[in-house]
C-alpha positions in Angstrom: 72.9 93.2 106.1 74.1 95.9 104.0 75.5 98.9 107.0 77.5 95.7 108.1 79.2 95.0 104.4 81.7 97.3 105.0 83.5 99.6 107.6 81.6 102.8 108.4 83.9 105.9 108.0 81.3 107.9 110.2 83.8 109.6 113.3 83.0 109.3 116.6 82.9 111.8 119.2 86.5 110.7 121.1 87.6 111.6 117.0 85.7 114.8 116.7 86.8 116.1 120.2 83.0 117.0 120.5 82.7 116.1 125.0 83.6 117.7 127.9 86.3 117.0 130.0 84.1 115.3 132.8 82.5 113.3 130.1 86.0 111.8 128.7 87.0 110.8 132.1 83.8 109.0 132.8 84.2 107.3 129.5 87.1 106.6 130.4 86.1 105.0 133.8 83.6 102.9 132.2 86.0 102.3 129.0 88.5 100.2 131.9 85.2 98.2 132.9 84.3 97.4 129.6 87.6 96.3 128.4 88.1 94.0 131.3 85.4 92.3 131.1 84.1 92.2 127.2 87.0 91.4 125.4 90.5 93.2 125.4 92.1 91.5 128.5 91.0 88.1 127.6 92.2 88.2 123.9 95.6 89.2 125.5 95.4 86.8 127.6 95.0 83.9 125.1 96.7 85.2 122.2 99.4 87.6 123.1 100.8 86.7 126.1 100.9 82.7 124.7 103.3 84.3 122.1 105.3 85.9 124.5 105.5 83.0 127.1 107.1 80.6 124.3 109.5 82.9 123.4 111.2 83.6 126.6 110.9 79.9 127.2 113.0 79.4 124.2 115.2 82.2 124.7 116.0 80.6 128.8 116.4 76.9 126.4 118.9 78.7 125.0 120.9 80.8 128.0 118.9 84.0 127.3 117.7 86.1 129.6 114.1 85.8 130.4 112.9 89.2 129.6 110.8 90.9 127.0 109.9 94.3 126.3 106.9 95.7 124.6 105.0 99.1 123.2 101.2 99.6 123.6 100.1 101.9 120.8 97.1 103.9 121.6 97.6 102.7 125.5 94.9 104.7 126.2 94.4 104.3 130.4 97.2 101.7 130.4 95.0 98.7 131.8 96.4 96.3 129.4 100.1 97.2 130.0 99.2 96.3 133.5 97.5 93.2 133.1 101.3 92.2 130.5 103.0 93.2 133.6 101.3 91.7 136.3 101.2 88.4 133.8 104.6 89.0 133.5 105.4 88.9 137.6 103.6 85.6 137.7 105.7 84.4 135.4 109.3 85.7 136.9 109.5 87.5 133.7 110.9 90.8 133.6 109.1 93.3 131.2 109.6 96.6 129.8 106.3 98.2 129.2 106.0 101.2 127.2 102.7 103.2 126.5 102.1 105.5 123.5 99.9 108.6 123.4 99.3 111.0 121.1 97.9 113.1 123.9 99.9 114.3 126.6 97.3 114.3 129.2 96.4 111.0 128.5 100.6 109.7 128.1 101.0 111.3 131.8 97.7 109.7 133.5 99.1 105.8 131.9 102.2 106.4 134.3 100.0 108.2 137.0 97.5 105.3 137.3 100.4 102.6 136.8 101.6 103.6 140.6 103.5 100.2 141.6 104.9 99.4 138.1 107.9 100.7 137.7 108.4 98.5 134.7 105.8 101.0 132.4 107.0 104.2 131.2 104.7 106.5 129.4 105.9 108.5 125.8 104.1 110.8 124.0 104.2 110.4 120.1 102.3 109.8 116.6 101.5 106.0 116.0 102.0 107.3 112.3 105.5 108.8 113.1 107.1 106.7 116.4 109.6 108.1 118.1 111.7 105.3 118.2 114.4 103.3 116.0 113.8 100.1 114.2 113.1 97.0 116.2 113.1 99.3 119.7 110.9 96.5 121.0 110.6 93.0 121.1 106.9 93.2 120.9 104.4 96.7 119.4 100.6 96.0 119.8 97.5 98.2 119.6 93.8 97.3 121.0 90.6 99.3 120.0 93.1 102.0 118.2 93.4 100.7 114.5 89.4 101.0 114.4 89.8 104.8 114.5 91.5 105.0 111.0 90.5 104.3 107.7 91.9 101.6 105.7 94.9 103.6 104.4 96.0 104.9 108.2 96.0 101.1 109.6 98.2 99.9 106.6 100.5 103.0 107.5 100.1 102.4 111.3 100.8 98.7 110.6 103.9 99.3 108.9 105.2 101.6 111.5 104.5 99.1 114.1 106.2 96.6 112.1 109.4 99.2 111.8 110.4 98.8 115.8 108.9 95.6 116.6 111.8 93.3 116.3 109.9 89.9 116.7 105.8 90.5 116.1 103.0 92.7 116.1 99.2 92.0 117.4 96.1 94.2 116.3 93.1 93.2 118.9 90.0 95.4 118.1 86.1 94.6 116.9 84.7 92.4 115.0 81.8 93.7 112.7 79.4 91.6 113.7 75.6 92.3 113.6 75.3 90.0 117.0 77.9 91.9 118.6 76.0 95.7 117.3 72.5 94.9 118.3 73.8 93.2 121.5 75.4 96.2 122.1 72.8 98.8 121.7 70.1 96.7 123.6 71.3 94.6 126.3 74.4 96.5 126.7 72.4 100.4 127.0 71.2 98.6 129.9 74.4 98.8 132.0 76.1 101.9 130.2 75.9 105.8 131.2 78.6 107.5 129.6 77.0 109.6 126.6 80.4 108.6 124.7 80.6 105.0 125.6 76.4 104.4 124.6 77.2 106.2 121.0 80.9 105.3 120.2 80.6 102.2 121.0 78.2 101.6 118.6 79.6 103.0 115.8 83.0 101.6 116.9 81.2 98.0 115.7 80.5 99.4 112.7 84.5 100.5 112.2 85.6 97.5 113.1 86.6 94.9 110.6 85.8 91.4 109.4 88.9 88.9 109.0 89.4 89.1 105.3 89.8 92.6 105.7 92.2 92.8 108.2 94.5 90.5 106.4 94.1 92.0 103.4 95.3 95.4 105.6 98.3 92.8 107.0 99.1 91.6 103.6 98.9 95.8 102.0 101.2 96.6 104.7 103.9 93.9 104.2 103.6 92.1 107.1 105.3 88.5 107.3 103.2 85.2 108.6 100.5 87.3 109.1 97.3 85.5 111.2 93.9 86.7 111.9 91.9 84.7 115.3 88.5 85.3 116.2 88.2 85.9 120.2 85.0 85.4 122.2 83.2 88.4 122.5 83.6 89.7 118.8 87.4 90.7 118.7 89.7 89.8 116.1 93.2 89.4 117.0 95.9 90.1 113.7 99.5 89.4 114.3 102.7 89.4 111.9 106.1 89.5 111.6 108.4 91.7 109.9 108.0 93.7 107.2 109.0 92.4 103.9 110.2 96.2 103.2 111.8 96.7 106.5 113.3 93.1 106.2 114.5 94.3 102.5 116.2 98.0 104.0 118.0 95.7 107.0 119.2 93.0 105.1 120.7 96.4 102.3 122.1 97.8 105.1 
């Protein structure tokens, strides 16, 4: 079908700023909902946190310290840092969870709705411009954020993400899928209210991406043993290593 043969650059209202403040938090009410149970938590679940779980189980194999830390780019409400650190409580792991938020509003309700987790902190910053060093944490991922830029800003944000993770990045976001639009905008209407939610989440499907492109994005930003998985309901998870050009500045250094 030709609207789904490639990504839509068509902005949605969270991008043009077009809502009112009761309408964002609704969306964003209904956003938590969504995520839980369409898609976000479970591809966390069952590609992420696999990762993370085998590395600390090497690193206690070998007398580390069973700990990880990781930034959530885009965090958004926080939800998913919360579901890595009550994984990570199950686990006797112990986690430094970071959120990042271009929006100050937003960066102080992450640590106002993560009551009971002392182990997330909040920062305000650019995903294009972090405010942190090279390889800050173990672990940078971003879910239903990279869908917001065009190709060009994911490659950047890719590479950024790449610059302070020290192990591995993961992209989770949407599959372009005709199933997953029409779905969407019939059977989905059914259960959705928010004005913002019913017509950017639509369009978000059209955003998203298809596998080939997103490793072609992963290969155009450098990244090392780069992956794409498909996840049950229409998310694609990316995750890569290093940098070849960060690896190239360290090992000049």
């Amino acid at each position: 079908m030709p609207r789904f043969g490639q990504r839509s650059e068509e902005l949605e209202h969270l991008d043009l700023g077009d809502y009112t403040p009761e309408e964002y938090e609704g969306c964003m009410v209904e956003l938590r909902r969504v995520n839980r149970y369409l898609g976000d938590a479970r591809a966390l679940a069952r590609s992420v946190l696999p990762e993370i779980e085998r590395d600390t189980s090497t690193e206690a194999g070998e007398g580390g310290a069973r700990g990880f830390s990781l930034l959530d780019v885009g965090a958004g409400t926080g939800e998913l840092l919360r579901e890595v650190a009550r994984w990570a409580r199950s686990k006797n792991l112990k986690a430094r969870l970071t959120g990042l938020e271009l929006n100050e509003r937003s960066a102080r309700g992450i640590v106002e709705e993560s009551r009971g987790f002392d182990e997330i902190t909040a920062v305000r910053g650019d995903a294009l411009r972090m405010p942190f060093g090279a390889g800050a944490f173990d672990y940078v991922m971003c879910s239903l954020f990279a869908h917001h830029f065009r190709d060009a800003g994911v490659i950047s944000v890719l590479r950024e993400m790449s610059r302070v993770a020290r192990r591995r990045v993961f992209l989770i976001d949407l599959h372009r899928h005709p199933v997953a639009y029409y779905f969407y905008t019939t059977v989905g209407r059914l259960f959705l209210h928010n004005r913002l939610i019913r017509e950017d989440g639509a369009l978000s499907i059209l955003r998203g991406f298809v596998p080939r492109e997103l490793r072609h994005l992963a290969e155009s930003a450098g990244l090392t043993g780069a992956k794409v998985e498909r996840r049950f309901p229409y998310r694609l998870v990316l995750s890569g290593g290093e940098s070849r050009g960060q690896r190239s500045e360290v090992g000049g250094q």
